[in-house]
C-alpha positions in Angstrom: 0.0 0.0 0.0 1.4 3.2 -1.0 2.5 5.7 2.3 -0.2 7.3 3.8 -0.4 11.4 3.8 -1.9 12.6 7.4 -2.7 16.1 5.2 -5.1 15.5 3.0 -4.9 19.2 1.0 -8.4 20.7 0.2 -6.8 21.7 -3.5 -6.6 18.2 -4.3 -10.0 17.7 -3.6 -11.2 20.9 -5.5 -9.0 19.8 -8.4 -10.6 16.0 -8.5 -13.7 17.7 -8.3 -15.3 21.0 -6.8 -18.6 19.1 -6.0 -17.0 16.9 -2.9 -15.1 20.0 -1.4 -18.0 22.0 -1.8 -20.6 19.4 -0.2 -17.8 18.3 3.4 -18.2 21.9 3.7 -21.9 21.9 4.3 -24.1 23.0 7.4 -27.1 21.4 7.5 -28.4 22.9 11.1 -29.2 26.4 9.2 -31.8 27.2 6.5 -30.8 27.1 3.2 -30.4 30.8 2.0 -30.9 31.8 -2.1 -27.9 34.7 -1.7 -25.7 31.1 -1.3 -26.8 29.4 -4.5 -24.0 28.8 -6.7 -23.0 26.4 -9.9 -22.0 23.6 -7.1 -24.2 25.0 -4.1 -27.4 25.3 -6.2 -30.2 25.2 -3.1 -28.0 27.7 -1.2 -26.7 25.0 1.6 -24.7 27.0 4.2 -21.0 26.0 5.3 -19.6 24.9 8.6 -17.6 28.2 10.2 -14.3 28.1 11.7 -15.5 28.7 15.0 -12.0 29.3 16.5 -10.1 32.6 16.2 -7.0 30.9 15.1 -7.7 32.0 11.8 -7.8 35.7 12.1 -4.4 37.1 11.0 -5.6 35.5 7.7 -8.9 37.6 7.7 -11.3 34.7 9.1 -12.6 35.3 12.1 -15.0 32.8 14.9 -18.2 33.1 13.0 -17.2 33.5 9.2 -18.2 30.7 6.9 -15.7 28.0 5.6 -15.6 28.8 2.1 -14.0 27.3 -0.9 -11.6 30.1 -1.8 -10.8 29.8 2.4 -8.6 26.6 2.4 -7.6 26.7 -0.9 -5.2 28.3 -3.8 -2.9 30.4 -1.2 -4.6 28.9 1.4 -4.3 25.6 0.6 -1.8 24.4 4.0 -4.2 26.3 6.4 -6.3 23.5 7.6 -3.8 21.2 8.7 -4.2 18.5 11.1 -3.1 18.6 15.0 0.4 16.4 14.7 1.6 18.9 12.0 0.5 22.2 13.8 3.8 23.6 15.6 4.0 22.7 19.5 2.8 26.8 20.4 -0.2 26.0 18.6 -1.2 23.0 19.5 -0.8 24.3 23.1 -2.6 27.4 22.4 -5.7 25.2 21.5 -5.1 23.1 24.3 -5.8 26.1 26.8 -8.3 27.9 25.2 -10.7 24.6 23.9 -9.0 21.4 25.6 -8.1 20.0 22.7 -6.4 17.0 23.6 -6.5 14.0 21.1 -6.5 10.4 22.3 -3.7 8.4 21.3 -4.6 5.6 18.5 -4.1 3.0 21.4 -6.2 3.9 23.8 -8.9 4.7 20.8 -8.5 0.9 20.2 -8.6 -0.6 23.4 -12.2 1.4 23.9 -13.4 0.7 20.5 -12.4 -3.3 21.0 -14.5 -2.8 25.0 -17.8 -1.9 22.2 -16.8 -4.7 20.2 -16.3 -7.1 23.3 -20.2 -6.2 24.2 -21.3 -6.4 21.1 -20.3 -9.8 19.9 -19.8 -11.2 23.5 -16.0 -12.4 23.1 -12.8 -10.3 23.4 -10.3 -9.8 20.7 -12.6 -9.3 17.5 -10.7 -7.5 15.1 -7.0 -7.8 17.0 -5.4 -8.7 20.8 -3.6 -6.0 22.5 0.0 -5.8 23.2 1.3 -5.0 26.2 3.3 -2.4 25.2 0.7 -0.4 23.6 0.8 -1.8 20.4 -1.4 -4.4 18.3 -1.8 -7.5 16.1 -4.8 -7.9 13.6 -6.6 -10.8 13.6 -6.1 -12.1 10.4 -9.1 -14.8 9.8 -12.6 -13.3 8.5 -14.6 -11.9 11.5 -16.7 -14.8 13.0 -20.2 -13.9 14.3 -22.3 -14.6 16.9 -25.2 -16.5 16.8 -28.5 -14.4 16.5 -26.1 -12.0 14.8 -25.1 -10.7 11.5 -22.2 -8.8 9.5 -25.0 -6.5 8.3 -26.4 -6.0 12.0 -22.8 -5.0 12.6 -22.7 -2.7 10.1 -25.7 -1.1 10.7 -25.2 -0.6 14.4 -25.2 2.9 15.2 -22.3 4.5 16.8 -21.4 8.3 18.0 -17.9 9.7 18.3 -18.6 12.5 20.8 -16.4 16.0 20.4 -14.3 14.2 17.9 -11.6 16.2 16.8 -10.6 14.5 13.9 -12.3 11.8 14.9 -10.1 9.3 15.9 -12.6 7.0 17.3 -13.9 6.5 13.8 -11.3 6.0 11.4 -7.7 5.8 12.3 -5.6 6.7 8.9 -3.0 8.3 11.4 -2.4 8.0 14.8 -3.1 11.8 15.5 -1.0 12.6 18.6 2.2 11.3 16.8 1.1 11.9 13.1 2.3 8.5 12.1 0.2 7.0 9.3 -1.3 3.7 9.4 -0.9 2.2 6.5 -1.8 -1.3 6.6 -5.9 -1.3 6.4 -5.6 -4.8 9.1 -4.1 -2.4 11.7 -6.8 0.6 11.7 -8.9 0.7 15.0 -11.9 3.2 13.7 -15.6 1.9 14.5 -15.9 2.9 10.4 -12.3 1.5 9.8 -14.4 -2.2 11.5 -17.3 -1.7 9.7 -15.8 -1.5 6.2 -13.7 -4.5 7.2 -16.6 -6.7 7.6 -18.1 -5.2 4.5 -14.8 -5.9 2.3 -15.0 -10.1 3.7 -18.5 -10.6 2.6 -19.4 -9.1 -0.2 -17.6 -9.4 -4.1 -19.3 -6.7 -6.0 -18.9 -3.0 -6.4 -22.4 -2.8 -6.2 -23.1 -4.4 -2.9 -19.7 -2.9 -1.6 -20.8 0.3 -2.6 -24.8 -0.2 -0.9 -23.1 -2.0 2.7 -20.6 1.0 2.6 -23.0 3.5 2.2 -25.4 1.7 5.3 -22.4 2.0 7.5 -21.4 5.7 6.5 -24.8 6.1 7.4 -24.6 5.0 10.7 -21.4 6.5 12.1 -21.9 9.7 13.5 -19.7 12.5 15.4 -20.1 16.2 16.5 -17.1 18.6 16.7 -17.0 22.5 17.8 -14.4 24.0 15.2 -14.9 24.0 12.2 -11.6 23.1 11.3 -11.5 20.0 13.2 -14.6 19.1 11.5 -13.7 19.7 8.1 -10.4 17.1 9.2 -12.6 14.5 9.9 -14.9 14.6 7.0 -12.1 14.1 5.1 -10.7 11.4 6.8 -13.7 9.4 6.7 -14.4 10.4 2.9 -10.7 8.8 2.3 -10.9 6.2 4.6 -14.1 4.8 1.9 -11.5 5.0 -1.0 -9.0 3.7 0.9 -11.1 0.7 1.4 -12.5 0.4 -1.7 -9.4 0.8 -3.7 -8.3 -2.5 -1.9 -11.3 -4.3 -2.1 -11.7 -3.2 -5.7 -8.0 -5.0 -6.6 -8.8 -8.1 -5.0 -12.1 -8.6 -7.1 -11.1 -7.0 -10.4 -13.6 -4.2 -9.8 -13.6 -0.8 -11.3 -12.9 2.2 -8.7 -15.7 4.7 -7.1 -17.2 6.7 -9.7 -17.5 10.7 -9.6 -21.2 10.1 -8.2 -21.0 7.9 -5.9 -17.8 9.9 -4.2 -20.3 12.5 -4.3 -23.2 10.8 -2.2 -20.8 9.5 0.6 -19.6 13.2 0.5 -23.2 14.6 1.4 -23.9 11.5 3.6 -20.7 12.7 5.9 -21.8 15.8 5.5 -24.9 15.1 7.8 -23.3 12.8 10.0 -20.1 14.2 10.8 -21.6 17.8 12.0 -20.9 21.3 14.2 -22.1 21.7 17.6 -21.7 22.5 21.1 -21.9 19.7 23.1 -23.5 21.1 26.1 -25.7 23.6 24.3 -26.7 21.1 21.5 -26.4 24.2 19.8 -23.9 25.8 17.0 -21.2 27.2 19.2 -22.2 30.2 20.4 -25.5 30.8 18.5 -27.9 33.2 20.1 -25.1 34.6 22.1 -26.4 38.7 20.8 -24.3 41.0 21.8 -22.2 41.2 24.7 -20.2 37.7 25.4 -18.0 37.0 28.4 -14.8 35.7 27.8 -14.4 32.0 26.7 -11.7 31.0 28.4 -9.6 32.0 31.4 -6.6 33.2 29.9 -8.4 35.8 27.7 -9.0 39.7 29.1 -11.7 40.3 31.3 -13.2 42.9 28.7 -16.4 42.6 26.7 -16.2 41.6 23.4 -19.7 43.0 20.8 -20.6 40.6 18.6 -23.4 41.1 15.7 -22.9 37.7 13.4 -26.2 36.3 12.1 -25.3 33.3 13.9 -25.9 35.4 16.9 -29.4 36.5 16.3 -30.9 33.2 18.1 -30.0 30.0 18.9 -29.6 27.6 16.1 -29.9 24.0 17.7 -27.9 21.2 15.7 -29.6 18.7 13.2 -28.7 15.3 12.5 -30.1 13.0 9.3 -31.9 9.7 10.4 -31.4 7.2 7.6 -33.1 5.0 6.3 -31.7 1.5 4.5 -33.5 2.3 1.1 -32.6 5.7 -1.0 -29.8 7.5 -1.7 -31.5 10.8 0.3 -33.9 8.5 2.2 -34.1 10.0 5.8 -35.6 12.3 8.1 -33.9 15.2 9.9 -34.3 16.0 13.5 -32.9 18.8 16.2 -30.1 16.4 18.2 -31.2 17.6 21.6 -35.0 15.8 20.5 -33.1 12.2 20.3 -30.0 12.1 22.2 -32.2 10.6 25.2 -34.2 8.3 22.6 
């Protein structure tokens, strides 16, 4: 497998094609505005905002959008991922959001606890080493009576203030920045899924249908906007990843334009912005003056007069159905998160 890069660069994706940058960028929580509409945004869909002020010596401040023209052309190495941000930085973010990623083996020894519950036997997908490493179980994934690989993949599972959500798919490790190259020896709860996907099925077709099911059931909220736009992507490349190796084994042809397009949008819904204790978008409703957010900033009041502002904008989340490519309702997250 060729080396993995941790920095997946936004131009890339605009260069491959504008429609996938365009839809990871999407907010579904506001209403869709005409002033937005544009040849790859026609029904006006907002974007996520950066909703950090590390951006604002390069003119983006908390509650500006994530736009196209933001991350890439001269932009293009702004949105870069924690283990390549310099040590002041990551510190910086540390103190003023405690951002503190979990290291790849500790993401894997809680994901295999889920799996250990869920298929009522220890050491699913691989047996943990003592000294913090791991070793793939190689053999198809066996499963329990009552049970099958399509339950499994259908199971529904939430990555809570995920960062780049490590918890999900694991293409790095994101506290050292060292790739994981070898599909066995990813942790993710998606990373599992599309395992199990890849062992029972020999078709692009049903590959594409089981893949899209457990896209559909992954889910995962994050505060800023940049962190969000990280993990998107890493789930969006984790899918090719996959396929591409699946898609050798059984002589099939690689993911088409489209159907890069609908995982895109599905990712888009799942993956999404919010405020964790507010269930809101960070900061919404939050009209006019706004105490400082953190200890270590100045005691002064800071005026604020973003839309965002106005009133509070709770967070929406897309409950799929198996049938249809756009087959789902949407709901508030704060009406389901005790369902």
């Amino acid at each position: 497998m060729a080396h993995t890069s941790i920095d997946i660069i936004e131009q890339d994706i605009l260069d491959k094609d504008p429609n996938v940058l365009e839809r990871l960028l999407w907010d579904h929580s506001r209403e869709k505005s005409r002033e937005l509409a544009s040849e790859f945004n026609p029904d006006g869909h907002h974007h996520i905002y950066w909703a950090t002020d590390n951006y604002v010596k390069e003119g983006f401040g908390f509650f500006d959008e994530i736009t196209i023209d933001s991350i890439t052309g001269d932009y293009r190495k702004l949105v870069r991922p924690r283990a390549d941000k310099s040590k002041e930085e990551q510190e910086r973010r540390t103190k003023e959001k405690a951002e503190v990623f979990t290291p790849s083996w500790v993401c894997n020894a809680q994901n295999n606890l889920i799996d250990e519950a869920w298929f009522g036997r220890k050491d699913v997908f691989n047996h943990e080493n003592d000294d913090h490493t791991w070793t793939p179980i190689d053999k198809p994934i066996i499963f329990p009576k009552g049970k099958t690989w399509q339950d499994y993949v259908w199971d529904k599972r939430l990555e809570i203030a995920c960062g780049e959500a490590p918890y999900l798919v694991s293409r790095y490790d994101t506290t050292t920045g060292e790739p994981i190259e070898e599909l066995r020896m990813r942790i993710g709860l998606l990373d599992r899924k599309l395992r199990v996907i890849s062992e029972n099925v020999t078709t692009n077709a049903k590959w594409i249908y089981w893949a899209k099911c457990a896209v559909k059931s992954i889910y995962g909220f994050e505060w800023q906007g940049d962190n969000l736009l990280l993990a998107r992507e890493s789930l969006l490349y984790t899918i090719k990843d996959y396929h591409s190796e699946f898609a050798k084994r059984h002589n099939q042809k690689q993911l088409r334009a489209n159907t890069i397009r609908t995982f895109a949008y599905i990712i888009s819904w799942n993956i999404f912005q919010m405020d964790g204790i507010t269930f809101t978008l960070p900061r919404s409703g939050e009209i006019g003056e706004c105490s400082p957010q953190n200890l270590f900033e100045t005691s002064e009041k800071v005026m604020m007069d973003s839309p965002i502002q106005k009133h509070k904008i709770f967070a929406k989340v897309a409950e799929w159905q198996k049938n249809g490519e756009a087959n789902h309702k949407e709901y508030e997250f704060r009406k389901i998160i005790n369902q």
